[in-house]
Steps between C-alpha positions, in 0.01 A plus 500: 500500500188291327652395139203490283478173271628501172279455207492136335682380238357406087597167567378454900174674333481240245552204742231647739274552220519122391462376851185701517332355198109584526340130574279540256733508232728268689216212490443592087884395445478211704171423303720583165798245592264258610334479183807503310595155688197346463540568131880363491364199671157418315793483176792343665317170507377494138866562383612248762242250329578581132863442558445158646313377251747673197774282741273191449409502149837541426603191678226323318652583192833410610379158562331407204765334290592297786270278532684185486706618804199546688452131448847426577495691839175364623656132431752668769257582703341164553824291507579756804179397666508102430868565675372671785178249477260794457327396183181427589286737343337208170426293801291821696376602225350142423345481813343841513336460143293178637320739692319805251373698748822588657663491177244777398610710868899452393434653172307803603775567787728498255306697208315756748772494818760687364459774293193642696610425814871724417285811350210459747838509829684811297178667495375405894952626587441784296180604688519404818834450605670756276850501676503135391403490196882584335685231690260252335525661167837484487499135625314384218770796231805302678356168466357538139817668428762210596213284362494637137900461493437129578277410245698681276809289596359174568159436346272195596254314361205501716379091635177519247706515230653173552178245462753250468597461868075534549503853608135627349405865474177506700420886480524494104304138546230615739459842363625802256439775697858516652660484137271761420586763749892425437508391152811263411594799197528790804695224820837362522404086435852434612498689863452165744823634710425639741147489551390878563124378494589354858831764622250814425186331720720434748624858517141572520403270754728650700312806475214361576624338800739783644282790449141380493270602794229262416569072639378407177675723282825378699414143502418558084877616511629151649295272297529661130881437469513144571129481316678664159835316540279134507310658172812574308608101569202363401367704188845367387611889416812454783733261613555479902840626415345809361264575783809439714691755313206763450430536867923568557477749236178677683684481850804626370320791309307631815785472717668726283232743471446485854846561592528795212127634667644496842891698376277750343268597713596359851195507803225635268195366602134458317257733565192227404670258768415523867794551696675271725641767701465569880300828556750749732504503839271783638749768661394623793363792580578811724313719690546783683602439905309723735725723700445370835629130372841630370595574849860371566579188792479699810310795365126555622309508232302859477139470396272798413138575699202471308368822394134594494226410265258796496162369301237779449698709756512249795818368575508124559854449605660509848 
């Protein structure tokens, strides 16, 4: 005897009733979330921002009764250098400065080659290589982070600020505008260890050099860390020892945010890349076997007689 089906459920009703969502309003939801992430994100990075800089200025102020330890430590700094026989940088500097024209490149790298050239590779990761873009954020957040506990703890004197060893400020000496776009009143004076200016283009070079498309654009990635770390030297703003230690910092920063980008989303790929992946194999493809060929070994294979074509009643088959 035929049972006949039982009715459904409330709950079977409600689940079949969500699975058959109209597309329409499926694709509006979608739209809805979407938005609501783009929002989320477009004010993450402000907030991310703002909080840096509250962590910076804060540091500043930390630092500015300790002035004569700043001194003190970059003493430290050199005797560490004439032990190791690194301190060289009076004598490059004196034989750069005999030469104004390149004197006049140095201090434009090192006025115009940093600050631009971090905002202008956010923006370009942000853009066009979006899946990116966090890992290097957070290279320069870890770095800046372990950076601002460094100054706090062990302040330096910067090399223009001791003439006496013949260390001369040549950006303030050849021209204002740097001073102007960071005035003294708003920077940390006292920051020489380690040297960010050279750890943060070096996270950015290798941006530039990983993920760029363009020869150019990857060959600007090799050449602007090395370029950046020579300016810091010889606008005496940075000792050897700090370009040394900004560029540890940096690596040790995006390894870290490389290694936290890969635990937390393992495999996901960028959908602005092109893909280094094989294309699939092509399956192959079946067709249907004619009767007469399935015929077994030692079977005769039956085929069927033609029939007939009949055009405008004449037959013109056999």
């Amino acid at each position: 005897m035929s049972r006949s089906p039982s009715p459904a459920s409330p709950a079977s009703a409600t689940t079949h009733e969500l699975e058959t969502v109209h597309p329409l309003r499926r694709k509006e939801t979608d739209g809805r979330y979407r938005g609501v992430r783009r929002w989320i994100r477009l004010t993450k990075e402000p907030l991310i921002i703002g909080g840096a800089i509250c962590a910076y200025f804060l540091v500043r102020g930390f630092i500015d009764g300790r002035v004569s330890l700043a001194f003190d430590n970059a003493e430290r700094v050199i005797a560490l250098e004439r032990s190791l026989g690194i301190f060289v940088e009076p004598d490059l500097q004196g034989l750069v400065a005999e030469h104004q024209l390149l004197m006049d490149v140095i201090n434009g790298i090192y006025i115009y080659g940093h600050w631009p050239v971090v905002i202008l590779t956010l923006v370009w990761l942000a853009v066009r290589r979006r899946s990116q873009y966090a890992r290097f954020r957070n290279a320069l957040l870890i770095s800046g982070a372990i950076g601002l506990v460094i100054f706090a703890l062990f302040p330096v004197a910067p090399p223009r600020f001791l003439t006496d060893l013949g260390f001369v400020d040549t950006v303030t000496e050849q021209t204002s505008s740097y001073r102007v776009l960071q005035p003294p009143a708003f920077t940390n004076q006292y920051a020489a260890v380690p040297s960010l200016h050279f750890g943060w283009n070096l996270i950015m070079g290798i941006a530039w050099a990983t993920l760029a498309t363009n020869r150019w654009a990857r060959l600007f990635g090799w050449l602007m860390p090395p370029a950046m770390l020579a300016a810091i030297v010889l606008t005496a703003n940075h000792y050897l020892f700090d370009g040394i230690a900004g560029g540890t910092l940096a690596l040790l920063g995006f390894f870290v945010a490389t290694r936290r980008r890969r635990a937390s989303a393992p495999g996901r790929a960028d959908a602005n890349e092109p893909s280094t992946a094989r294309p699939p194999l092509a399956q192959p493809v079946s067709y249907p076997v004619p009767e007469w060929a399935s015929a077994q070994p030692g079977e005769v294979a039956r085929f069927e007689e033609p029939r007939p074509v009949s055009v405008a009643g004449r037959s013109l088959g056999p």
